[in-house]
Residue frames as qw, qx, qy, qz and C-alpha x, y, z in Angstrom:
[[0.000, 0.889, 0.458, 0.000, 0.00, 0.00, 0.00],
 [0.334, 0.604, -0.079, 0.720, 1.32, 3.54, -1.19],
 [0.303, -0.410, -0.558, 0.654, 2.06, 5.78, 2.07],
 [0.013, 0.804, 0.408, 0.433, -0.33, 8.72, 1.54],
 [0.435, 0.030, -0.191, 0.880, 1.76, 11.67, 2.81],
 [0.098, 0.183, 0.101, -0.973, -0.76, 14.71, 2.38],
 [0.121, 0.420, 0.881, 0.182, -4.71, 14.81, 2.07],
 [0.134, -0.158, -0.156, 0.966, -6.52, 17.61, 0.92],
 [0.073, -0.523, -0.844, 0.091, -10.30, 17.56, 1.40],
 [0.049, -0.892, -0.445, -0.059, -13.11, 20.46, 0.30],
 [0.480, -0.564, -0.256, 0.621, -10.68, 22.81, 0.16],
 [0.354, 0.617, 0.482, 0.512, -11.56, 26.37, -0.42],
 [0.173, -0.330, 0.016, 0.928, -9.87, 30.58, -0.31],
 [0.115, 0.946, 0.302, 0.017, -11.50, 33.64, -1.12],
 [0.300, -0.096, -0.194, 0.929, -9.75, 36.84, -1.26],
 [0.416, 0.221, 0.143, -0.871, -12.85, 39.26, -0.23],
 [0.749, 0.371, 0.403, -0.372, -15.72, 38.00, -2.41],
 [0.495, 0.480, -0.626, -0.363, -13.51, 36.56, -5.36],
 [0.918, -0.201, 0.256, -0.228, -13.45, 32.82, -4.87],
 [0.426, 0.634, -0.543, -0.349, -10.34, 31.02, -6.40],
 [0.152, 0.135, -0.979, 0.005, -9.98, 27.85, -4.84],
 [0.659, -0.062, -0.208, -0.721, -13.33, 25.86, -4.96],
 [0.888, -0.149, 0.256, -0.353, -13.96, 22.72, -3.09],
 [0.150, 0.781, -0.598, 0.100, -10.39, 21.50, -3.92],
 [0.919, -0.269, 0.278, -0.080, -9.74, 17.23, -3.00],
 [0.806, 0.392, -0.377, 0.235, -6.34, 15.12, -4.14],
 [0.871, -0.473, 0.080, 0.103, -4.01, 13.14, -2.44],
 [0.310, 0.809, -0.488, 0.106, -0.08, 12.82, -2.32],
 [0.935, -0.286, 0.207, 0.004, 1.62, 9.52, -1.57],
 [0.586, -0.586, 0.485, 0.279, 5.08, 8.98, -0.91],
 [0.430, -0.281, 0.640, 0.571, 7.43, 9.70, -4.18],
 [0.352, 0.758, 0.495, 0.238, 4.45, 11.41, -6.38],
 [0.306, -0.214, 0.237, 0.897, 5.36, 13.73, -8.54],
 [0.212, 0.620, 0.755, -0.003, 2.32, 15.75, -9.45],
 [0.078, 0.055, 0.193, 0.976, 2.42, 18.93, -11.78],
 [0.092, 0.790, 0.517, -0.316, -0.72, 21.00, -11.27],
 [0.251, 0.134, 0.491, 0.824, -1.04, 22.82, -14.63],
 [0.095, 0.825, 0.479, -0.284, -3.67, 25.46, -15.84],
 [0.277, 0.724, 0.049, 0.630, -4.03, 28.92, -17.57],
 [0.158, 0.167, -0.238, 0.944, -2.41, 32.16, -15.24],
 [0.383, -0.143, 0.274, -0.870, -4.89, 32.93, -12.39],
 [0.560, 0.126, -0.781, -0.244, -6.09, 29.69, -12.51],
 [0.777, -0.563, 0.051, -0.275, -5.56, 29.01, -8.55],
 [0.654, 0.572, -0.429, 0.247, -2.42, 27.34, -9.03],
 [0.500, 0.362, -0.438, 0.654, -0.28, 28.91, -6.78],
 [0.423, -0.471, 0.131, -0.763, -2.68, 30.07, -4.46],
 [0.936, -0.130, -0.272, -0.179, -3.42, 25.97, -3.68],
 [0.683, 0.151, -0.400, 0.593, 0.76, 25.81, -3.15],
 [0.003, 0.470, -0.282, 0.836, 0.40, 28.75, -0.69],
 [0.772, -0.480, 0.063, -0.412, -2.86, 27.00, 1.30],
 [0.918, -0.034, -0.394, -0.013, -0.77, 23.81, 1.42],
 [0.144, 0.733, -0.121, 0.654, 1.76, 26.33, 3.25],
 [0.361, -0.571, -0.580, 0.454, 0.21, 27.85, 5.17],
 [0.359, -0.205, -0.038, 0.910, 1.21, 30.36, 3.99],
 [0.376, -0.186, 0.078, -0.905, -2.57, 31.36, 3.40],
 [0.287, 0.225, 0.879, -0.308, -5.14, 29.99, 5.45],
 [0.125, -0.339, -0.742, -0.565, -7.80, 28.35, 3.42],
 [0.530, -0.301, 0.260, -0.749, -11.46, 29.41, 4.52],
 [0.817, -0.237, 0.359, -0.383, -12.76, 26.28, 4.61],
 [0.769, 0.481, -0.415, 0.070, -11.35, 22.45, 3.91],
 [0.722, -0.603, 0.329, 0.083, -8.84, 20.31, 5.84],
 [0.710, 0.598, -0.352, -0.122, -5.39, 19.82, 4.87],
 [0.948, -0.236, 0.214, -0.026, -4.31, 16.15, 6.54],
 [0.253, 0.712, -0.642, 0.130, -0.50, 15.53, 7.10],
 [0.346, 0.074, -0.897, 0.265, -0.20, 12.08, 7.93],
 [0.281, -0.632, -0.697, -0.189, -4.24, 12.59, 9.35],
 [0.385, -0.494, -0.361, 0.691, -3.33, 15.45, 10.97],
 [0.302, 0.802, 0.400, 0.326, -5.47, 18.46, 9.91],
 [0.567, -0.058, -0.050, 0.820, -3.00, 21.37, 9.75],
 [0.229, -0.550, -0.255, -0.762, -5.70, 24.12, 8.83],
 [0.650, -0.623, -0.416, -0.130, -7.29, 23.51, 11.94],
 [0.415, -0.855, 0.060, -0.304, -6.62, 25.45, 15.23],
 [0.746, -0.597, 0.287, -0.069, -3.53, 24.93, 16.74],
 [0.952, 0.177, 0.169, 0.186, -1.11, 23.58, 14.53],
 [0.430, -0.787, 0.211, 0.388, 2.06, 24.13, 14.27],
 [0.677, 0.714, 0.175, 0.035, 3.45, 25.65, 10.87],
 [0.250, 0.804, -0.538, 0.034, 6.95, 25.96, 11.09],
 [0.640, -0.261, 0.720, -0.057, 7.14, 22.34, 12.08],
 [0.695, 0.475, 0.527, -0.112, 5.06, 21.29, 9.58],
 [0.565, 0.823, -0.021, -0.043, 6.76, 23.54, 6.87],
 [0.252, -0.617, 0.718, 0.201, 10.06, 22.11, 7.84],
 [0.588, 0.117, 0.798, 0.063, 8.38, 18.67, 6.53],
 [0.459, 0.738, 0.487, -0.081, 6.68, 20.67, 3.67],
 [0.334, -0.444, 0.171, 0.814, 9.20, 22.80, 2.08],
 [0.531, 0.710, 0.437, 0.154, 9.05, 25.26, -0.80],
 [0.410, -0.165, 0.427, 0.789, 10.69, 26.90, -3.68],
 [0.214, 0.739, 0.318, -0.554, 9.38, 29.94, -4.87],
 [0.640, 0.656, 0.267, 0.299, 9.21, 31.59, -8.07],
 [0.245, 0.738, -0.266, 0.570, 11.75, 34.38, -7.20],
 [0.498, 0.407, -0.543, 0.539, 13.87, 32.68, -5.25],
 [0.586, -0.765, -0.145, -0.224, 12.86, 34.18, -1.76],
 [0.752, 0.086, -0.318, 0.571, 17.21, 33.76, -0.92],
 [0.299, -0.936, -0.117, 0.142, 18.07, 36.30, 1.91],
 [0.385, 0.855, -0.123, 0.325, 20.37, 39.06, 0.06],
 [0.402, -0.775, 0.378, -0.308, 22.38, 39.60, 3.32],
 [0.642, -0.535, 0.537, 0.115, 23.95, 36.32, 3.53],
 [0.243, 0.488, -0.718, -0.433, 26.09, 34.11, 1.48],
 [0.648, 0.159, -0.553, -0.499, 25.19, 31.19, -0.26],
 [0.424, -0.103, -0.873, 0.218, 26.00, 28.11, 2.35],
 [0.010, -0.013, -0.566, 0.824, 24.47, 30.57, 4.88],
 [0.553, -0.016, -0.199, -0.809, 21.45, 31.22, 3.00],
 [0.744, -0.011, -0.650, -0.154, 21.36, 26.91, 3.26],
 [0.389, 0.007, -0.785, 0.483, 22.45, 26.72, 6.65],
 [0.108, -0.287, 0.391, -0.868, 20.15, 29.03, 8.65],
 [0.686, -0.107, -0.354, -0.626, 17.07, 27.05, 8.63],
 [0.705, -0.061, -0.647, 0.284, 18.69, 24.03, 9.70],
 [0.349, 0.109, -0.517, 0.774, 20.06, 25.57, 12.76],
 [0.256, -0.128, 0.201, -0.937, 17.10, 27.71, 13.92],
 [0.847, -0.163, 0.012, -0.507, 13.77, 25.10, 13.35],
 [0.903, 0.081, -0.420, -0.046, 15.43, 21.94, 12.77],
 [0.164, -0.936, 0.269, -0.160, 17.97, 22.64, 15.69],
 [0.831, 0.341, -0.102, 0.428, 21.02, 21.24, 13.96],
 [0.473, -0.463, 0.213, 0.719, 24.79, 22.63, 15.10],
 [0.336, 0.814, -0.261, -0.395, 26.25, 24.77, 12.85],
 [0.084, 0.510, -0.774, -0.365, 28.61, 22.39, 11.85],
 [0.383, 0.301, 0.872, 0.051, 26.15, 19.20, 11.08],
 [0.513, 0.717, 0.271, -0.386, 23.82, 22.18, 9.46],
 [0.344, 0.792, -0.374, -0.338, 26.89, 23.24, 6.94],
 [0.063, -0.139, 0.956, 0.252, 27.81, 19.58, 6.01],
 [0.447, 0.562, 0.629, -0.298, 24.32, 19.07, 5.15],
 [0.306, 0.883, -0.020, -0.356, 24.43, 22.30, 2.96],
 [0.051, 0.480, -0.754, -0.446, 27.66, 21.69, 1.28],
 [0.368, 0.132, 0.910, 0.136, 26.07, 17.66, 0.39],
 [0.415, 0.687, 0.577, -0.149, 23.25, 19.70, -1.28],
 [0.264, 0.886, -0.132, -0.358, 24.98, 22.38, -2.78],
 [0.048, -0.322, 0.870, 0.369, 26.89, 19.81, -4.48],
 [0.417, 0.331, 0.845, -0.043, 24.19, 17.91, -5.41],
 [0.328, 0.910, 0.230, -0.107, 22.62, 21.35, -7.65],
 [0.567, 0.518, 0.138, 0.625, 26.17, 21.98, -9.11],
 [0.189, -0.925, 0.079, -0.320, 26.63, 25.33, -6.41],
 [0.841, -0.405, -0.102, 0.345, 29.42, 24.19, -4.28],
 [0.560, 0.117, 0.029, 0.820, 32.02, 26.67, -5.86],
 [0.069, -0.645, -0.164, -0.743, 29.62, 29.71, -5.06],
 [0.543, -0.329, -0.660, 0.402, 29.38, 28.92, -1.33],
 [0.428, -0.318, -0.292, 0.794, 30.57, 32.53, -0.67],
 [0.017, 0.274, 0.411, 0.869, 28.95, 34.32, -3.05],
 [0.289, 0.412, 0.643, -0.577, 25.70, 36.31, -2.29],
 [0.491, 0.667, 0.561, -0.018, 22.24, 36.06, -4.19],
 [0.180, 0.877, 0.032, -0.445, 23.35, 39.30, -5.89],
 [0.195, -0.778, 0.503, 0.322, 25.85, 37.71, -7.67],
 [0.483, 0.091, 0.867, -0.084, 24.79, 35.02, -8.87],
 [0.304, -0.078, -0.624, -0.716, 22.69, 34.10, -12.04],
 [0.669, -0.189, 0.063, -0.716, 18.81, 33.34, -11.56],
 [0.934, -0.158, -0.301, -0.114, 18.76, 29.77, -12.43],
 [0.464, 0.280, -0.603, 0.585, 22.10, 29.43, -10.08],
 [0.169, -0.175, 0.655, -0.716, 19.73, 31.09, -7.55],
 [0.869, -0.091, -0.146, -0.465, 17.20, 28.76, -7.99],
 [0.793, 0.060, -0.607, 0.012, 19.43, 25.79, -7.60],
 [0.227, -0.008, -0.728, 0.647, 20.81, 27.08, -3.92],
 [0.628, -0.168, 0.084, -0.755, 16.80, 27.68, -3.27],
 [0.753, 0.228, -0.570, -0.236, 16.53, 24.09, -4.05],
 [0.596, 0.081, -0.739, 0.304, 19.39, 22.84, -1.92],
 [0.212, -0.334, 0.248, -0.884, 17.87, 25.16, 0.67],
 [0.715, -0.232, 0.139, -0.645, 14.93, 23.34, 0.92],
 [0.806, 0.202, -0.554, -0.053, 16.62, 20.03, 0.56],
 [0.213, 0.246, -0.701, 0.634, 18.96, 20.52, 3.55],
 [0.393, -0.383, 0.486, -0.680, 16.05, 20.74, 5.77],
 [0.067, 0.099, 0.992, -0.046, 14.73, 16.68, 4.92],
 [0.717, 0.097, 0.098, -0.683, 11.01, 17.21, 3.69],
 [0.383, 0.183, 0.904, -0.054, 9.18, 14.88, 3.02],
 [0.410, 0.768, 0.464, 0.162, 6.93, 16.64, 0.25],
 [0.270, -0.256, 0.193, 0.908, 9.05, 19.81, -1.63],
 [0.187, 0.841, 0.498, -0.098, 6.31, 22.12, -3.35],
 [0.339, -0.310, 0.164, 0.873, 7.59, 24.52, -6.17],
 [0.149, 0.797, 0.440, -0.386, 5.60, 27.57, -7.38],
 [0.693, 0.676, 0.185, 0.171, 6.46, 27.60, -10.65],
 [0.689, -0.436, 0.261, 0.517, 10.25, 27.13, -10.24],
 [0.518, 0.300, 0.596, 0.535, 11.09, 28.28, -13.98],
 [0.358, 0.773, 0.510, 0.117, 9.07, 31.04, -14.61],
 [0.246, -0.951, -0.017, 0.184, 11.15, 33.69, -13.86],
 [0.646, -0.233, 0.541, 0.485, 14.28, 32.52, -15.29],
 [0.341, 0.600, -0.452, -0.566, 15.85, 33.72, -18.49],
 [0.954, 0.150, 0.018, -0.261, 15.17, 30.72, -21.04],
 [0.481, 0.603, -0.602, 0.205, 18.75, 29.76, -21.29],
 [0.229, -0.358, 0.676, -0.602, 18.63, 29.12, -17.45],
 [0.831, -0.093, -0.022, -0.548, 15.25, 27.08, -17.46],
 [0.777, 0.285, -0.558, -0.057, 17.00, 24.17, -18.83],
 [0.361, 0.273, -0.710, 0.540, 19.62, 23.50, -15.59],
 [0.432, -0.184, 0.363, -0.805, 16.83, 24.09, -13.04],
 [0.787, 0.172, -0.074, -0.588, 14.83, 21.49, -14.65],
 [0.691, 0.320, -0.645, 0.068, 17.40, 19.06, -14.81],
 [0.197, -0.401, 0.514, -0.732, 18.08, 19.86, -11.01],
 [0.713, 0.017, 0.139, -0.687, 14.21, 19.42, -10.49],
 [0.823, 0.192, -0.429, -0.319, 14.48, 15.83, -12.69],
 [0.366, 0.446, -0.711, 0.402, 17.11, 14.69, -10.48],
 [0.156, -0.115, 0.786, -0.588, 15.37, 14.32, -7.47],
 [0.807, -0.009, -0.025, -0.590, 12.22, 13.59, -8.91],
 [0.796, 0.212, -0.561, 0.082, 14.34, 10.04, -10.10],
 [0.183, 0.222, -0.748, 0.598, 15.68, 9.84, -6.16],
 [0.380, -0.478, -0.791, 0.041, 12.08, 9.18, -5.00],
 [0.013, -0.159, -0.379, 0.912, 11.32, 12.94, -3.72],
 [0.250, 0.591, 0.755, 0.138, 8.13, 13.70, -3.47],
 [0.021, 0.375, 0.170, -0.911, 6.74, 16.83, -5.00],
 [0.345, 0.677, 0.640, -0.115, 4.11, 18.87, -6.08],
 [0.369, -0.025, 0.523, 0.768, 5.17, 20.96, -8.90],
 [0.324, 0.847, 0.230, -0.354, 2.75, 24.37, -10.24],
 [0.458, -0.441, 0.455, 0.623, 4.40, 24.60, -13.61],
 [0.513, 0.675, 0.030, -0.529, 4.05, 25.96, -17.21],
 [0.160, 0.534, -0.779, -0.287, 6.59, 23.49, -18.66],
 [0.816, 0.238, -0.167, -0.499, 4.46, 21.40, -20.44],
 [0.720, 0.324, -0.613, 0.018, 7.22, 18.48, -21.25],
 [0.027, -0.273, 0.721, -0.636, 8.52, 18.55, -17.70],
 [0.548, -0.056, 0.389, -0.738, 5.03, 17.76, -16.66],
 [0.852, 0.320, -0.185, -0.371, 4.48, 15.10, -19.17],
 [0.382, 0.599, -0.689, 0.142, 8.07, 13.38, -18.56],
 [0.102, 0.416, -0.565, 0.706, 8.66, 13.70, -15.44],
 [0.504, -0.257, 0.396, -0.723, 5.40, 13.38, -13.00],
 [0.009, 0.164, 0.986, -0.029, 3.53, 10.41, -12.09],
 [0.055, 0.770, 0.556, -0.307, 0.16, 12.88, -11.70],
 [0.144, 0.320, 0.281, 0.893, -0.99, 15.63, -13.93],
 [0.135, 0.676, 0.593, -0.415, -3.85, 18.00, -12.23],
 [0.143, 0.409, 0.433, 0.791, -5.54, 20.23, -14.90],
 [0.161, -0.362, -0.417, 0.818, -6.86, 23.79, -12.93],
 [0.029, 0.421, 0.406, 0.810, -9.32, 26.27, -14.40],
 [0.219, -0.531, 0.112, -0.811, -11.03, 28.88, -12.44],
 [0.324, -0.508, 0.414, -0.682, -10.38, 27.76, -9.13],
 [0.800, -0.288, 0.459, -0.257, -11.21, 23.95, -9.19],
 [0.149, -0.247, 0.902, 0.321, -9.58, 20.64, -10.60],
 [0.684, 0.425, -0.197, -0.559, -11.08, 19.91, -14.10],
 [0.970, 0.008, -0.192, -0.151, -9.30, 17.01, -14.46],
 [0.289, -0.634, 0.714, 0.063, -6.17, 14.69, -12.81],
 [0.983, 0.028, 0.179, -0.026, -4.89, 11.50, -13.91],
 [0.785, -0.306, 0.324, 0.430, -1.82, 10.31, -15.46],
 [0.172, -0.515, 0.302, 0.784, 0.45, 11.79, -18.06],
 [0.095, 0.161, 0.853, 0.487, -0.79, 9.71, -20.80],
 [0.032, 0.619, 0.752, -0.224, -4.60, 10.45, -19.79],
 [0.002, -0.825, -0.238, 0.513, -4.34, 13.97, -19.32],
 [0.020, 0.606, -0.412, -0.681, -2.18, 14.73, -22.46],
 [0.185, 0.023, -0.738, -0.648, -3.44, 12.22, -24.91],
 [0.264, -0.406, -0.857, -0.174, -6.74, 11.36, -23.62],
 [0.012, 0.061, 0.607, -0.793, -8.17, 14.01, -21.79],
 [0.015, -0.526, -0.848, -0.065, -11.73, 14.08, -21.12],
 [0.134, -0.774, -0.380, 0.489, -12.53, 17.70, -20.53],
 [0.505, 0.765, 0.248, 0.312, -12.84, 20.53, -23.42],
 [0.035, -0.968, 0.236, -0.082, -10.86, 23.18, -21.32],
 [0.665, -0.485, 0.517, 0.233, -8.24, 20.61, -20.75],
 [0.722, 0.275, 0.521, 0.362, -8.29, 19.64, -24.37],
 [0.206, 0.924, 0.207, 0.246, -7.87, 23.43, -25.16],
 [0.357, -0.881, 0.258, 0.174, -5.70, 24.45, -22.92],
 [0.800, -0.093, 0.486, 0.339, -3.12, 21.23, -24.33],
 [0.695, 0.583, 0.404, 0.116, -3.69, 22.21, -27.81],
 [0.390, 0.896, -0.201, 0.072, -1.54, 24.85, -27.87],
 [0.602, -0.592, 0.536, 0.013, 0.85, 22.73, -26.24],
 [0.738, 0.071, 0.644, 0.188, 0.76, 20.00, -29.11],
 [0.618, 0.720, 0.268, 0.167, 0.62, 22.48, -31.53],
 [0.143, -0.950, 0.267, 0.074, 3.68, 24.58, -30.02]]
């Protein structure tokens, strides 16, 4: 039996009297890779932000190992040590250097020494190809380069589910490529993650789950094959089309 990591049940945000996330259900079991596609404004990222915390849905329950984390009381900087995430711009704090940017986390929630946190960090920034920038700060750096020490960032703390908010978009296209390879890499090491992403092939390659988004609820999920050659829904088969025709 798969180990069902994350369960997310009726779940549904407002901002004021827009609605974007609508009665919202799908699971995540141990080493799914699940791109959650859509047009821009879709809900997308707003879903990767409830799963967060990092906005509280209004209503809905979102079950970590049957623990409902929405719910009163719960502790979210535990829980987002297990839940990590990689933003679309990077979120790296400007002020330090690269191993530091990887080490502080460790050391403050996960309370790790400094020196077990920054042998961690170095094993990850070698793993994303960053080890020779160690010293360097975000400013200095290229984008996809600071994506990849975002990456080991969130690697170093051990999730169990990594969650990236359209990792790519922001990137010159030259850059896209090395992020993505990054991104393939651990997908093939049995991380799990949940992946908001406009890169069509990546999503098709790569995942074990496609979700297809449109104003604010899942139109359709299923595998790659399903959702890209067989989908069952007209806005899914629209949305693709300019995919297969691009």
């Amino acid at each position: 039996m798969e180990q069902q990591i994350l369960q997310v049940k009726h779940l549904s945000k407002s901002f004021g009297k827009q609605e974007v996330l609508r009665d919202i259900d799908f699971t995540v079991s141990k080493g799914d890779v699940i791109s959650i596609c859509g047009k821009s404004g879709s809900g997308k990222s707003t879903l990767l932000r409830c799963i967060n915390l990092l906005e509280t849905p209004n209503s809905g329950e979102i079950l970590f190992h049957g623990t409902n984390m929405a719910g009163k009381g719960a502790n979210a900087a535990s829980y987002r040590a297990k839940v990590g995430m990689v933003f679309q711009s990077f979120n790296l704090f400007n002020n330090m250097t690269v191993l530091e940017n990887c080490i502080v986390g460790q050391v403050k929630v996960l309370k790790r020494s400094r020196e077990e946190a920054q042998k961690h960090a170095m094993e990850f920034l070698g793993k994303v190809g960053m080890a020779p920038y160690i010293n360097a700060r975000p400013r200095q750096i290229s984008g996809g380069q600071k994506q990849r020490v975002a990456i080991a960032r969130a690697l170093a703390m051990d999730p169990e589910i990594l969650l990236f908010d359209e990792p790519t978009s922001a990137l010159d296209p030259e850059m896209v490529g090395e992020v993505l390879s990054v991104m393939r890499t651990i997908a093939s090491e049995g991380m799990t993650m949940l992946v908001v992403t406009h890169e069509m092939a990546f999503a098709r390659d790569v995942s074990n789950r496609v979700v297809f988004m449109a104003d604010g609820v899942i139109c359709e999920q299923g595998t790659p094959e399903q959702i890209f050659y067989a989908p069952k829904q007209e806005r899914t088969k629209e949305f693709l089309s300019r995919f297969h025709n691009g």
